[in-house]
C-alpha positions in Angstrom: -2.9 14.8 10.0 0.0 16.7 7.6 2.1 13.9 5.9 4.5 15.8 4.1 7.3 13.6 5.6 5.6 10.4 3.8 6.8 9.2 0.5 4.8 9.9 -2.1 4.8 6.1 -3.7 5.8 2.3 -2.1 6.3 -0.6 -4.0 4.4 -3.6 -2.3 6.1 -6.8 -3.1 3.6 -9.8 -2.7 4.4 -13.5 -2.7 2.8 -15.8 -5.9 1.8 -18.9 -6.0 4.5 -20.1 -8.8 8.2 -19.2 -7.4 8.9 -15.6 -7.5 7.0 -12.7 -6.5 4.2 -9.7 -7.9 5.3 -5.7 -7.0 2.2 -3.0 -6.9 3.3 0.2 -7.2 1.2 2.3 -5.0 0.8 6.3 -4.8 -0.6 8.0 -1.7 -3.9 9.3 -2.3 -5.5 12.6 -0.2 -7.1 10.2 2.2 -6.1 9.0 5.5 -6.6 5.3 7.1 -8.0 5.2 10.5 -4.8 5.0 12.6 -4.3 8.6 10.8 -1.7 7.3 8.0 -2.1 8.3 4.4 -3.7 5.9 2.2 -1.9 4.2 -1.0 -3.6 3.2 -4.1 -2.6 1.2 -7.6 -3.4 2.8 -10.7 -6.9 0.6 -10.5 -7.7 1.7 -7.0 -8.3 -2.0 -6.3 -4.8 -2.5 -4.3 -5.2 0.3 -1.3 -3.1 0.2 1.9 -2.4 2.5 4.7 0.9 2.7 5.2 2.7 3.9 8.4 5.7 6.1 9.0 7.2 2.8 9.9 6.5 0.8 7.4 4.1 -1.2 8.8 0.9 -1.8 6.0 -2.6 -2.3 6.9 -4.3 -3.2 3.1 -7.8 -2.1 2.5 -10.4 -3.5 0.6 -11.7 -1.0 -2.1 -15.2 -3.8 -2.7 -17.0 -6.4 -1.0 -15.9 -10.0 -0.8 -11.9 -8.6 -0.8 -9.4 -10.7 1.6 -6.2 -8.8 0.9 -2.9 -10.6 1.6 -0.5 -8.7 3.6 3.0 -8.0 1.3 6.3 -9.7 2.3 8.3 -6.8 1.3 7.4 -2.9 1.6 9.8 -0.1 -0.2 9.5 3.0 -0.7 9.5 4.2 -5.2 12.7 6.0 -6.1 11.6 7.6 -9.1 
């Protein structure tokens, strides 16, 4: 699939457990997620999501015993 029309970073704004909130910066990678959406990583590559056109985010675990929580808030980066 070509994704030019994607952004090339999101910020993915997660809940904590004090009072506030965590954002990931995430930059697409050259893969693709299964529903044919490029694939965002953190600088780590521990924090992956696939990220539609639409915003909607489908995270992905980069190990074993991962149980991602979905973010509250999606945004695409402005440099």
């Amino acid at each position: 699939m070509n994704t030019p029309d994607f952004p090339d970073s999101y910020e993915l704004v997660f809940e904590t457990t004090d009072e506030g909130s965590d954002t990931v910066l995430v930059r697409r990678t050259t893969m693709t997620g299964a529903g044919g959406s490029p694939v965002y990583a953190d600088g780590t590559g521990i924090v992956r999501a696939e990220i539609s056109q639409g915003g909607e985010v489908r995270m992905l675990a980069s190990g074993g015993h991962q149980a991602h929580v979905a973010p509250l808030e999606v945004h695409p980066h402005r440099s």
